[in-house]
Phi, psi and omega in degrees: 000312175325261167026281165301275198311332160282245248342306191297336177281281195319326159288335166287336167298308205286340170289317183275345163291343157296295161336299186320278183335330187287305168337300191308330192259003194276167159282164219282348167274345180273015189251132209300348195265313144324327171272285186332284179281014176274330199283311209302285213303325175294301191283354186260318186280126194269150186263330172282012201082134175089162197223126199275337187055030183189152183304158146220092075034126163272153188220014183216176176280208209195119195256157188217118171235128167283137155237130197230154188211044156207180212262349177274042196301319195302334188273309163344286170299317179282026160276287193281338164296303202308323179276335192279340176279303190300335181265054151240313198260358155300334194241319158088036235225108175284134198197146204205152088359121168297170194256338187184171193289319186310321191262030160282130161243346162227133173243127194222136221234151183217090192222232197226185201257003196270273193281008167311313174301328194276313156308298183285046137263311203246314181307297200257359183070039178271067192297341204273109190298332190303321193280314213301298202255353142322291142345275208292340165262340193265334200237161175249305175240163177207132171252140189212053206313104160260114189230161177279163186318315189295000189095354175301132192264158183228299211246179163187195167173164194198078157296136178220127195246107205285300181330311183280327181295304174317275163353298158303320186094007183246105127255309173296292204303335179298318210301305200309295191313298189309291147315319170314303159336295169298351167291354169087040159248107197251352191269114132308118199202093162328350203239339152250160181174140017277144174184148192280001179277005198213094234271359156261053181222341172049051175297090134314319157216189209304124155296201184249020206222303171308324190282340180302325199274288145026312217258308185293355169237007144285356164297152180312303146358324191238105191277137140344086182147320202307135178277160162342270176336314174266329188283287177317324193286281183333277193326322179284337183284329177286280154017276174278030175262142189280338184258033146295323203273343150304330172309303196282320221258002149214069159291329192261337201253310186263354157332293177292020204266149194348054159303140161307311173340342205246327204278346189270325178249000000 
């Protein structure tokens, strides 16, 4: 046994200084330790202030009713079928159009900046006139997640006020992001980046980094619930799984398999 045991060592050495190296050659998102507190900070931290402290998850499928209260429905719905099918299939997330209003659980309301206040009102149920027009002076779009005490998402919702979106130059980057969101990496953060999660990085659409974290909270493996603490732990265990590591080294390359990106070229 001695013997086997020299042997065995100098290699277990030269693998993980390989690993390093290899990290070492990734661009800086692609590194395990970087996606790990890029995931915390999206999936834990709320964008409006305060921290939910726990994973939030869709965990049934996901019925979709558009309401547009402007003259652009057709280009609307082919906006939002097109991203909702790519987080579908990134994701493996079953996500359809409702059949009717009762079995919608996400409503993405397309309306104008005028009645924006009146929307987070009757739409998102927002009484508190302070926060209401805080929101409302503060945002180009808004997203808006209900999920139950286990972390679970049971609703959503997604105002987009196309005069200000437009005005901006965001109505796709509204559609990508917003939606993006409600799946529940809900957090805005300077600290990550390139990623549409990040609102100076002038992201349009899904980065290779957005399709990972993407990719890392539909793993099984990351429960409804999860707190910090555990949540790190899984992650770094997923993370250094080998059949993990294609997922992160051609992230920029399957991002683009049906991005709203393709309607521009």
């Amino acid at each position: 046994m001695k013997p086997l045991f020299s042997t065995q060592l100098p290699c277990l050495l030269l693998l993980s200084a390989l690993t390093g190296s290899v990290q070492a050659d990734k661009p800086h998102w692609q590194k395990n330790d970087y996606i790990l507190d890029s995931f915390v900070d999206i999936s834990l931290n709320r964008e409006h202030g305060g921290r939910s402290g726990q994973v939030t998850k869709w965990l049934r499928p996901v019925r979709y009713q558009i309401v547009d209260r402007t003259g652009d429905q057709q280009l609307h719905q082919k906006m939002v079928a097109a991203h909702l099918y790519h987080l579908s299939f990134i994701t493996g997330l079953d996500i359809k159009p409702a059949t009717n209003t009762e079995k919608a659980n996400l409503h993405i309301i397309f309306g104008s900046e005028q009645d924006l206040d009146k929307a987070l009102l009757n739409d998102f149920g927002l009484s508190n006139d302070t926060f209401r027009q805080q929101i409302a002076h503060s945002s180009v779009c808004i997203a808006r997640v209900k999920a139950s005490a286990k972390g679970e998402i049971t609703s959503a919702g997604v105002i987009i006020p196309v005069d200000r979106a437009r005005a901006h130059g965001k109505l796709m980057s509204c559609v990508v992001e917003e939606l993006t969101q409600v799946l529940g990496l809900v957090n805005d953060s300077s600290r990550v980046f390139p990623s549409i999660f990040n609102d100076r990085s002038y992201n349009d659409f899904l980065s290779g980094l957005d399709y990972v974290l993407l990719k890392l909270l539909y793993e099984p493996g990351i429960r409804a619930g999860m707190t910090e603490t555990g949540l790190r732990k899984k992650l770094d265990i997923i993370l250094s799984q080998p059949a993990f590591q294609p997922v992160i080294d051609t992230a920029d390359q399957a991002v683009r398999q049906h991005s709203l990106e393709n309607w521009l070229n």
